[in-house]
N, C-alpha and C positions, 0 to 999 in steps of 0.2 A: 504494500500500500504506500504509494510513492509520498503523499501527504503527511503520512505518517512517520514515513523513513522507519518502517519497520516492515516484517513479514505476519501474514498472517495464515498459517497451516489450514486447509481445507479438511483433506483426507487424505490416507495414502493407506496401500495395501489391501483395495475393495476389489474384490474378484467375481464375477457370477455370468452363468451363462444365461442366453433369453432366447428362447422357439417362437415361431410362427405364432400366433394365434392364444401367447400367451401373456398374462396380467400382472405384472411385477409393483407393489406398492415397497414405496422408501419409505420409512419412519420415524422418528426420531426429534428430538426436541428443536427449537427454534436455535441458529445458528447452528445446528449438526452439520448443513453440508449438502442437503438433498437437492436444493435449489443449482448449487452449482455442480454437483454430480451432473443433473442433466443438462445446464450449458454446455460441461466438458464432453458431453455426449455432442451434443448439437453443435460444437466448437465455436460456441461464443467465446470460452474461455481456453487455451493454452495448457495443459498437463505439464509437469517439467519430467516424467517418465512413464512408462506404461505403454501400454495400444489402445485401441477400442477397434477390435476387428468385427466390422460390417456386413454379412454377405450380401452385396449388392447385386441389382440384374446383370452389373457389367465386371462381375466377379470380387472379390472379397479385396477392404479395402482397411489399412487404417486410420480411423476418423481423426485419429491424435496427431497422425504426421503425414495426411494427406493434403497434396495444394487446394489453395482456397478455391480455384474453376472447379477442381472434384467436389469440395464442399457445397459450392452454390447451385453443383448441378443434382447432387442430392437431394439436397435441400427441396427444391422445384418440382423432381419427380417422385420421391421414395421416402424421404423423411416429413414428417411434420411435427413445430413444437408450438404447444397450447401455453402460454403466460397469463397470470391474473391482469395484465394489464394492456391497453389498446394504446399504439402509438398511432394515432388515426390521420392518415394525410389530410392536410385542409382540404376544401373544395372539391371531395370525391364524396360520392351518393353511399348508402351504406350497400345498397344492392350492387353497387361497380367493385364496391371494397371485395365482400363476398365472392362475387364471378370473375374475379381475376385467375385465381387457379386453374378454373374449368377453361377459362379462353386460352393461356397460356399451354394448356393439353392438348389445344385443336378445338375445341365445342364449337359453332357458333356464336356468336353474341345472344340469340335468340334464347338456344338455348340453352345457356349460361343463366341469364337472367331469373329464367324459369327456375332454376335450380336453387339459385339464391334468394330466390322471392321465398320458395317452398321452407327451403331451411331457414331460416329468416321468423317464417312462421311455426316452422317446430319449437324455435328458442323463445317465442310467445314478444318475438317482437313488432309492434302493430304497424298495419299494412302505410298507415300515412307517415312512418316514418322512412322507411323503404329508399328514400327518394332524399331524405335530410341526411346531413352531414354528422358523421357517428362525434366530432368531436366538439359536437353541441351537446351531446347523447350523460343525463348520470353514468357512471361508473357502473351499474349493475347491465345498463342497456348497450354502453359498449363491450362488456365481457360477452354479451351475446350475440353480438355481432363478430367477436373476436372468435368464436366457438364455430359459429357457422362458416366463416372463412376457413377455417383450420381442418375443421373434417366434410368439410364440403366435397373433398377431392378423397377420396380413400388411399393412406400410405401404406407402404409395410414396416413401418417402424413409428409410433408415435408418441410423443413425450409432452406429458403432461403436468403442469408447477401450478396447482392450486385452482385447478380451472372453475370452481365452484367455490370460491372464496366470495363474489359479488350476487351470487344468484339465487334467484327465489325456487321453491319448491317448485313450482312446473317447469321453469329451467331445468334444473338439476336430474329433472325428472325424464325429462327431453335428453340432455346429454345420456344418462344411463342407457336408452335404449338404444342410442347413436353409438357408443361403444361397444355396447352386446352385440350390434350388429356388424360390429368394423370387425371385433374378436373373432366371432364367429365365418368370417372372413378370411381368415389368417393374419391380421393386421396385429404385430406386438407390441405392446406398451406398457411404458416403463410411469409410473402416476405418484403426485405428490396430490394429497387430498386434506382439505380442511376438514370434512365430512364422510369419511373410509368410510362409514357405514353405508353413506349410499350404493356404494359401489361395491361391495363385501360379496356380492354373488360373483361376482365377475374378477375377484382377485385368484391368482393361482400358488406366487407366494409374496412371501416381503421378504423385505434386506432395513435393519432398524440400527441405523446408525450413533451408534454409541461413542461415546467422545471421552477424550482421557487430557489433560492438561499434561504440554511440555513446557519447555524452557528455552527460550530463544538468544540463546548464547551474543547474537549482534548487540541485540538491545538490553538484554539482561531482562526481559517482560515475560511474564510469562500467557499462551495462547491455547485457544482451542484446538484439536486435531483428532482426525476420527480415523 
């Protein structure tokens, strides 16, 4: 943490394998690490050792020391990662936000739209908004928007930070069966939940990040590290 002119430990030493079709929950108290486990998945974040070996459609890659073109291209067709939080471009409608995945696939615009209108309305977001700017939108109405972009397109690998932290019971309710049905799919993901309960049918197992204090010999401070 360059502000801070010190380091601060993540994790190290987390190992586990993920199949097809299967539901991995992270656990673990507030600052554990899970949040940034799955950027380091997503390579928001930089590992300083390890892999993350992918099996991609264009053969097995690793995510930790693959170039950023491999990442972006990823990214676009096979991975998707859900955030509690919506960085919403100005002056784009929330239905353009949403059908950008499907048009970048090939769809028409037509129908793209159709698609995004539809999930749109699974997330119980109403029709006259459709058309407004998601970041006019409370924070519960852009996480639902941010949900219907994200599984709008079906990945095979999906990573999710809390995506049910702003949303109401029929939301939540809506994603559950958006999941069951991506799972049932073969789609894998890896899920950080404010509300595990919801999702408790659909996990296969967890990994519960447990944290031990070291000593940061630079600074002489002592830090988290899992």
């Amino acid at each position: 943490m360059y502000h801070l002119d010190s380091m601060l430990h993540a994790f190290e030493d987390i190992s586990f394998d993920l199949y097809q079709g299967e539901f991995l929950l992270l656990r673990g108290h507030n600052g554990a690490g899970k949040s940034t486990l799955l950027r380091t998945i997503w390579r928001s974040y930089l590992p300083v050792a390890g892999q993350v070996l992918y099996a991609s459609s264009h053969g097995e890659i690793d995510l930790a020391n693959a170039a950023d073109v491999d990442i972006a291209l990823l990214r676009r067709e096979e991975i998707g990662f859900v955030t509690q939080f919506l960085n919403a471009r100005p002056r784009v409608a929330a239905q353009d936000i949403v059908a950008e995945p499907l048009r970048l696939a090939g769809a028409t615009q037509a129908e793209a739209l159709d698609q995004a209108r539809h999930w749109l309305d699974q997330f119980g977001v109403r029709p006259e908004l459709w058309r407004a700017y998601p970041s006019t939108f409370s924070g519960g109405e852009q996480q639902k928007v941010n949900l219907a972009r994200a599984l709008i397109l079906p990945q095979k690998l999906l990573l999710l930070d809390e995506p049910t932290a702003s949303l109401d019971v029929g939301a939540r309710a809506a994603l559950v069966r958006r999941l069951a049905d991506l799972k049932a799919h073969g789609v894998a993901i890896i899920g950080v939940f404010h509300h595990p309960g919801d999702v408790a049918e659909l996990i296969d197992r967890e990994i519960n990040l447990n944290t031990r204090v070291i000593a940061d010999q630079s600074a002489e401070e002592e830090h988290v590290a899992v």
